[in-house]
C-alpha positions as CSV (number, residue, x, y, z in Angstrom):
1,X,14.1,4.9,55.1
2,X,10.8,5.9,57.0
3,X,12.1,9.0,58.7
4,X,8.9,9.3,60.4
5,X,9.9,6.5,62.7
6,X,13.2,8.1,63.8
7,X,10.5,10.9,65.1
8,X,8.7,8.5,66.9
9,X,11.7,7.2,68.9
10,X,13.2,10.6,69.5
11,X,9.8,11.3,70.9
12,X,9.7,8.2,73.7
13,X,13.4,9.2,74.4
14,X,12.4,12.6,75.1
15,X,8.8,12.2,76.5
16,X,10.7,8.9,78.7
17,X,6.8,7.4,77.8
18,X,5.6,5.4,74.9
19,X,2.1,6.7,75.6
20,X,3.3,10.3,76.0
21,X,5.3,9.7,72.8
22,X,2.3,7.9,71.0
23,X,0.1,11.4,72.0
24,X,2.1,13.7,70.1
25,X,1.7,12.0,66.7
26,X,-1.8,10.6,67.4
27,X,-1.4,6.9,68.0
28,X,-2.1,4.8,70.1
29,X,0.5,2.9,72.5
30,X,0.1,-0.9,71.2
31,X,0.8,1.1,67.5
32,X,4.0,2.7,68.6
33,X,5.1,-0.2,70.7
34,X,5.1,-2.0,67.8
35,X,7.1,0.7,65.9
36,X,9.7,0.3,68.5
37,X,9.9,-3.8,68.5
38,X,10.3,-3.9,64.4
39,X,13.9,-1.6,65.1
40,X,14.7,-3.2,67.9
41,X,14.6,-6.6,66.3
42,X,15.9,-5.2,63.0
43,X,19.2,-3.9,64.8
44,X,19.1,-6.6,67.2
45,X,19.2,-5.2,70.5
46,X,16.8,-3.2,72.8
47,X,16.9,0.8,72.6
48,X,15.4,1.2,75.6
49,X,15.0,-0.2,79.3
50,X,12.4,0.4,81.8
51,X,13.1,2.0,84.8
52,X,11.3,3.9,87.8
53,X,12.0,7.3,85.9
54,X,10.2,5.5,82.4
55,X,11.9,4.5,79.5
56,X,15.3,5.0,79.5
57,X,18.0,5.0,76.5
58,X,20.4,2.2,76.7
59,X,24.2,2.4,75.0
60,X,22.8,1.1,71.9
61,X,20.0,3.5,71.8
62,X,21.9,6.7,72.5
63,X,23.5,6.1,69.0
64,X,20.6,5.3,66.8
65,X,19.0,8.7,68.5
66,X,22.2,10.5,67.5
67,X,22.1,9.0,63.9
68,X,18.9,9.5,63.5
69,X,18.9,13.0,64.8
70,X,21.7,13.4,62.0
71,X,19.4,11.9,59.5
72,X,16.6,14.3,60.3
73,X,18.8,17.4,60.3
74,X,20.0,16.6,57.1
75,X,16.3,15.9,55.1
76,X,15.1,19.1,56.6
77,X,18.5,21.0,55.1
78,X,17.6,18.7,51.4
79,X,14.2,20.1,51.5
80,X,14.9,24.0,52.6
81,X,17.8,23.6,49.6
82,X,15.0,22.2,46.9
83,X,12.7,24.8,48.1
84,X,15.0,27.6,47.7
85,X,16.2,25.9,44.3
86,X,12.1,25.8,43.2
87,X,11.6,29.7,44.6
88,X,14.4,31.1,42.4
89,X,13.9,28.6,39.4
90,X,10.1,30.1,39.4
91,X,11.7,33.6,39.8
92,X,13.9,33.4,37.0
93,X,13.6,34.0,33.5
94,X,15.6,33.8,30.4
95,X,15.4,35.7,27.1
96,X,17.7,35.3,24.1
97,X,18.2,37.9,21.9
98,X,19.6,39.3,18.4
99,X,22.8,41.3,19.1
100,X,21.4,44.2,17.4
101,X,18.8,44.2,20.0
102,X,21.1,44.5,23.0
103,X,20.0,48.3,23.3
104,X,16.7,48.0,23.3
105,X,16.8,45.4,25.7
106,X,19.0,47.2,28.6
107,X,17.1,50.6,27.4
108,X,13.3,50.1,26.9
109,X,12.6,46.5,27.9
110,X,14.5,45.3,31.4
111,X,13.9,48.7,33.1
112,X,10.2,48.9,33.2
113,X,10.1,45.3,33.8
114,X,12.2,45.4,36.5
115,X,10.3,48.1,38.0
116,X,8.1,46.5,38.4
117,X,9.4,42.9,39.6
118,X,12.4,43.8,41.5
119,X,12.9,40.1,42.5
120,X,12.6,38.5,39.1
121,X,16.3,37.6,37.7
122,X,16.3,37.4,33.7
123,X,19.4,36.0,32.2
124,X,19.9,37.2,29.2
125,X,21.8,35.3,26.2
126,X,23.0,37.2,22.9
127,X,22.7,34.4,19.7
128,X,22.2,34.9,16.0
129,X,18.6,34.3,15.4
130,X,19.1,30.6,14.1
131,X,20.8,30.1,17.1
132,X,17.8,31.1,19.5
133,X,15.4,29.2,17.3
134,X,17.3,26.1,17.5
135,X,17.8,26.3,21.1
136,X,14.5,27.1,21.9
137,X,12.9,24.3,19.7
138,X,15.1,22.2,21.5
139,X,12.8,23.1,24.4
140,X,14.3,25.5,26.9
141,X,12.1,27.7,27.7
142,X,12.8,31.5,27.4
143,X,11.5,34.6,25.3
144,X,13.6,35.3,22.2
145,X,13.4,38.6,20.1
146,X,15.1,38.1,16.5
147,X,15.2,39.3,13.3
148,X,13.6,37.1,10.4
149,X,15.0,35.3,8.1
150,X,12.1,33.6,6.7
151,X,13.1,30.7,8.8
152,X,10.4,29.1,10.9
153,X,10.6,26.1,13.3
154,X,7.6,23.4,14.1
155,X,6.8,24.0,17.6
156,X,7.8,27.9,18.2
157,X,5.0,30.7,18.6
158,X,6.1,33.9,16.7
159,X,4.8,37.5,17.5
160,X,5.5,40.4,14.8
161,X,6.5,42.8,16.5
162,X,7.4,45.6,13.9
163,X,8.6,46.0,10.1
164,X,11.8,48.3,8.8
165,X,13.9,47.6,6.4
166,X,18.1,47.4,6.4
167,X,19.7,50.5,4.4
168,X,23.3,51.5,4.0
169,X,23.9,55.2,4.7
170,X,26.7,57.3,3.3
171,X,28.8,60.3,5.3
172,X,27.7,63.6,4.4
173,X,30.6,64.7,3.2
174,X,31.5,61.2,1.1
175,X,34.6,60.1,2.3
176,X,35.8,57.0,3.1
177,X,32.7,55.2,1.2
178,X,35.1,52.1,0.4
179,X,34.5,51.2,3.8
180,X,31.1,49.7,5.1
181,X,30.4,49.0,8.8
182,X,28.8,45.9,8.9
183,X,27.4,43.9,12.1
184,X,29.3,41.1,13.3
185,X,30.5,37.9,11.8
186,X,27.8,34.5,12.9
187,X,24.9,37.0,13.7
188,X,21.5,36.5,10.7
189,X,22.2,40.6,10.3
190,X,25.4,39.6,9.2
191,X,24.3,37.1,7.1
192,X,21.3,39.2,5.0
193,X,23.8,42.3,4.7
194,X,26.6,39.7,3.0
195,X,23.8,38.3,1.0
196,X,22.2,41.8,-0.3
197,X,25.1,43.3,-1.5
198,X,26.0,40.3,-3.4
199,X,22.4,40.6,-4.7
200,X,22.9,43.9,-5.5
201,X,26.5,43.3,-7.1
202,X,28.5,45.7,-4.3
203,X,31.8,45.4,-3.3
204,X,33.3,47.7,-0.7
205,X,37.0,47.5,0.0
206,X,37.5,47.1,3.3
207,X,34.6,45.7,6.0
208,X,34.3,46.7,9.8
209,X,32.0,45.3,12.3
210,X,30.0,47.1,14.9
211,X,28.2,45.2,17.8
212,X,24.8,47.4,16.7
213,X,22.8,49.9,14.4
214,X,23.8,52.9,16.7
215,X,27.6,52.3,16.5
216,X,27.0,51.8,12.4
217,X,25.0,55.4,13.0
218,X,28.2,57.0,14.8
219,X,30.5,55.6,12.6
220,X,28.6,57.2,9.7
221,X,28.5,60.3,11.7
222,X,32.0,60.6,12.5
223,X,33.2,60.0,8.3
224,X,34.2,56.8,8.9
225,X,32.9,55.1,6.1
226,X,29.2,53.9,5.5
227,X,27.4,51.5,7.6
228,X,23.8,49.1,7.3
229,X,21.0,50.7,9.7
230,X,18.0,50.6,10.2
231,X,16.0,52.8,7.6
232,X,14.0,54.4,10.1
233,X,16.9,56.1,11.8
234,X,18.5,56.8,8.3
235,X,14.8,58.8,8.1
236,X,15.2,60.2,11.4
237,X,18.7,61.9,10.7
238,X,18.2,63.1,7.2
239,X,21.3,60.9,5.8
240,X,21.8,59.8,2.3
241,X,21.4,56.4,1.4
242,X,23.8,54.7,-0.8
243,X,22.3,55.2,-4.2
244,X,23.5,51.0,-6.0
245,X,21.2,49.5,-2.3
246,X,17.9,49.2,-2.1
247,X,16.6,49.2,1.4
248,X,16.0,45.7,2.2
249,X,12.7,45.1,4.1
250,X,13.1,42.8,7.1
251,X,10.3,41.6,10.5
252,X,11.1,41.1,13.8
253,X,9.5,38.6,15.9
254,X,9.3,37.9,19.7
255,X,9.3,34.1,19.7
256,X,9.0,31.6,22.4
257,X,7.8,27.7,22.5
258,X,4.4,27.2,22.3
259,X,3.8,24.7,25.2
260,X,5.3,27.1,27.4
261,X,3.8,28.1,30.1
262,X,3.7,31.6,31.3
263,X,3.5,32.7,35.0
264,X,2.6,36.1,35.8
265,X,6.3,37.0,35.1
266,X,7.1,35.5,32.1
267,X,3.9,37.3,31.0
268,X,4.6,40.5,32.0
269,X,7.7,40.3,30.6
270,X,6.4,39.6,27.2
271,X,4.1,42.4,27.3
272,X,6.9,44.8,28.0
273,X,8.3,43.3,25.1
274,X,5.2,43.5,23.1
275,X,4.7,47.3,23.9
276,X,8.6,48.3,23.5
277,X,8.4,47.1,20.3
């Protein structure tokens, strides 16, 4: 339907003139006259009548103004809905990250960012880093931040952003070494811990999970048992590391399509990223 019309009758209802109507929208009177005739003939029956006060709305008209006003309400509440949909789509972001990232992220990444765009929403999803490379091959667009696995996928950009290596620490005081804390089940962590200390022929006799590096840290700490972090914090504390494992070098990557296209958000974002890292 040609809403613009339903203005152009409102208007002679209201202005009670075709010419004064025809004014407002810059046309002439034989254009809008015309306008009027095609509904009136496609209804079948007049809208209006002439009278000494101008054009006046018969029975029949009073109800196609009413629809129409209807009809106009409702497209202007479509568009101010699409509109606000478009604003917040173009203010939000998403980023998908490694579990053992979750830290860093609510600690050195979303703070400064929010800072300083206090009206950008990120919505953050925690997947194993197959998962977030699958999903954003797929072509969703987001930032992801993994760890490597020497897996790459056509159509993804991948940034370096630093190099450690996984080590297993012991307690200082080396009890409960049968126990290992290892991340959780699903995540690629997971997955290269199981597979180095199959590598490395090691066996430990009974297996907890922690959600990240620092809870592996504090379990250490506390003589729980000995736990995979990174070996820059093994370095940082002064603890042993378990003498049968090597450290086992790994990369992470920020990684993100490469057709996307970054607003002034997205980009910020990734710098924070780039410069937590």
């Amino acid at each position: 339907m040609n809403t613009k019309v339903l203005e152009y009758i409102i208007a002679i209802s209201k202005e009670h003139s075709i010419s004064r109507a025809a004014d407002q929208f810059y046309l002439t009177q034989p254009v809008l006259s015309r306008h009027l005739k095609k509904i009136e003939k496609k209804i079948g029956t007049p809208l209006f009548v002439r009278q000494k006060e101008g054009m006046v709305l018969t029975e029949a008209g009073r109800i196609y103004i009413n629809g129409a006003q209807n009809i106009l309400h409702l497209e202007s509440e479509l568009e101010n809905d699409l509109q606000t949909m478009l604003a917040e789509k173009k203010n939000t972001l998403r980023i998908y990250i490694d579990y053992p990232y979750a830290k860093q992220l609510s600690e050195r990444i979303l703070p400064p960012f929010h800072k300083e765009h206090p009206n950008v929403q990120v919505h953050i999803f925690y997947e194993s880093a197959d998962k977030i490379q699958s999903i954003l091959a797929s072509g969703e667009k987001g930032i992801g931040i993994l760890i490597s696995s020497g897996k790459r996928l056509a159509g993804l950009e991948y940034v370096l952003l630093h190099s450690d290596a996984l080590a297993v620490i012991n307690p200082e005081n080396k009890r409960n070494t049968d126990t290992i804390f290892m991340h959780q089940a699903g995540t690629g962590l997971r997955a290269m811990e199981e597979q180095w200390l199959a590598q490395n022929s090691v066996a430990f006799h009974t297996v907890l999970e922690a959600p990240s590096f620092q809870t592996g840290l504090a379990a250490v700490c506390a003589d729980q048992g000995c736990a995979f972090v990174l070996q820059s914090m093994a370095n940082d504390t002064g603890l042993q590391l378990y003498s049968r494992i090597p450290p086992l070098p790994f990369e992470v990557f920020v990684v993100y399509p490469q057709n996307m296209v970054f607003r002034p958000a997205s980009q910020a974002l990734l710098q924070v990223i780039l410069q937590a890292s």
